[in-house]
C-alpha positions as CSV (number, residue, x, y, z in Angstrom):
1,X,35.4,68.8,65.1
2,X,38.6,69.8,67.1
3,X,38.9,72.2,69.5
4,X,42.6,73.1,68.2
5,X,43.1,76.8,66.7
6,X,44.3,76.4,63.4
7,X,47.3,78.0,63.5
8,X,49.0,75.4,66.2
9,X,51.5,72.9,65.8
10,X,51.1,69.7,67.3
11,X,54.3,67.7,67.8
12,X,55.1,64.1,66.6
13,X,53.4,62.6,70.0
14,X,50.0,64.6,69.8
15,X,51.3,67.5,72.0
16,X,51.1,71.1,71.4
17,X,54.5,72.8,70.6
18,X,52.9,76.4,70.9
19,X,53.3,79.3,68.3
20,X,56.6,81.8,68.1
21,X,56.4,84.7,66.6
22,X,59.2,85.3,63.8
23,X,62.1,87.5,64.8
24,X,64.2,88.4,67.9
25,X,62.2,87.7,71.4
26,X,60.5,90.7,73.2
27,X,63.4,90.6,76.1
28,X,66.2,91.0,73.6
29,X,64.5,93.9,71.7
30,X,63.6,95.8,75.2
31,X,67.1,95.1,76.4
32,X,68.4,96.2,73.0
33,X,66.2,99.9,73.7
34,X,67.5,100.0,77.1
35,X,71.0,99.8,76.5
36,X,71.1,102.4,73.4
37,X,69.3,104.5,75.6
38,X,71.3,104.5,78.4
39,X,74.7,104.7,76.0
40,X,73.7,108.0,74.3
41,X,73.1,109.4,78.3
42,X,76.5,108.7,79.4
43,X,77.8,109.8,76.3
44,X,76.1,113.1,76.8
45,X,77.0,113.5,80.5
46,X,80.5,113.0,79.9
47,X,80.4,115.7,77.1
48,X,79.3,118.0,79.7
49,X,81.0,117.0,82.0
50,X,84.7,116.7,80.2
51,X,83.5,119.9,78.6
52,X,83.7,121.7,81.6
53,X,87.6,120.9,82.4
54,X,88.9,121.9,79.3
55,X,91.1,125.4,79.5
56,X,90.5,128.5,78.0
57,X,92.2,129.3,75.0
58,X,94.2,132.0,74.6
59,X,93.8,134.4,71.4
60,X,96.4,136.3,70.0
61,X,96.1,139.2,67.7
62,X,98.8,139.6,64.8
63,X,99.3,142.5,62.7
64,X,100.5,141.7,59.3
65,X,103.0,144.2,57.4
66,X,104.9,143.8,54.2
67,X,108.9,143.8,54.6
68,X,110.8,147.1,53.8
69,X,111.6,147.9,49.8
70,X,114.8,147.1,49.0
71,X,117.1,149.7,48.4
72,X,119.3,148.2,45.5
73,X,115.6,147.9,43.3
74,X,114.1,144.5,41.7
75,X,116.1,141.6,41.9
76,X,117.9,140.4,39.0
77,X,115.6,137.8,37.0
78,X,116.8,134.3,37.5
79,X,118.1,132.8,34.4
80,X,117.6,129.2,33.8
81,X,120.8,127.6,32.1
82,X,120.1,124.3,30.5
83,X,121.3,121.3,32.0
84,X,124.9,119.8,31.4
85,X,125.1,116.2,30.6
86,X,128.3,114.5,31.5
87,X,128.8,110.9,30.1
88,X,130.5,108.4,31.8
89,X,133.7,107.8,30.0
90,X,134.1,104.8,27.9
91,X,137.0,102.3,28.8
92,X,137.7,99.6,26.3
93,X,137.8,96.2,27.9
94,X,140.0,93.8,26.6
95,X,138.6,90.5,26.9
96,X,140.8,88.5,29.9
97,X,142.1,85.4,28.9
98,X,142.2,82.7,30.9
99,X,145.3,81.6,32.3
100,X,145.7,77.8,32.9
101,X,145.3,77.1,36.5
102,X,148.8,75.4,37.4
103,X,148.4,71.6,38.0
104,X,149.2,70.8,42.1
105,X,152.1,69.4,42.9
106,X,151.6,65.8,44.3
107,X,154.2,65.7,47.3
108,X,155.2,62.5,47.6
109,X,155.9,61.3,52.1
110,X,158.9,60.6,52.8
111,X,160.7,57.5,52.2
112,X,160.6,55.9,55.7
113,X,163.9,54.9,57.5
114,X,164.6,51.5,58.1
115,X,166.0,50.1,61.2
C-alpha cells in the first residue's frame, strides 16, 4: 500500500501539490477583520471628537397671535368670471402669383479700337 493520505494531489511528475482549502486565504480574512475594525474606531473617535466643536444653538421662543379684525367686516367674496376667448383674426390670403423673373441682359464688350 501507499503511504499517501487520500485526499492529496500528486502532480504530473509524481510530486505532491499539497491541499488548499476553498475560499479566501487566512491572511486576507484577518486583514479583512482588522481593517473594519479599525474603520468603525476612527469613525467613532472623530464623532466625538468633531462632536465636541460644534456651537451651541441658540433657541428662540415665538409667540403666535392672530392679526387684528378688520374694521370694514368680511371681505367681499371673489367672483370668478369666465374666461374670454379672443380669436386671432382671419386675413384672407390671396394666392401670389408668380411674376416671371426678367431674362439678364447679356452686355455685349466693347467693340475694340483699331490702330
Amino acid at each position: 500500500m501507499s503511504d499517501r493520505k487520500p485526499t492529496e494531489r500528486v502532480g504530473v511528475l509524481g510530486t505532491g501539490i499539497g491541499l488548499r482549502r476553498p475560499g479566501p486565504d487566512r491572511r486576507a480574512v484577518i486583514g479583512s477583520v482588522v481593517f473594519h475594525v479599525v474603520l468603525i474606531g476612527v469613525l467613532l473617535v472623530s464623532g466625538t471628537v468633531f462632536a465636541r466643536r460644534m456651537p451651541a444653538f441658540e433657541v428662540y421662543r415665538v409667540k403666535l397671535v392672530s392679526p387684528p379684525p378688520q374694521l370694514a367686516g368680511e371681505p367681499a367674496p371673489i367672483r370668478a368670471t369666465p374666461p374670454v376667448v379672443r380669436r386671432p383674426e382671419r386675413t384672407v390670403q390671396t394666392p401670389t402669383q408668380q411674376q416671371p423673373k426678367p431674362r439678364p441682359v447679356e452686355q455685349k464688350p466693347p467693340p475694340k479700337e483699331e490702330p
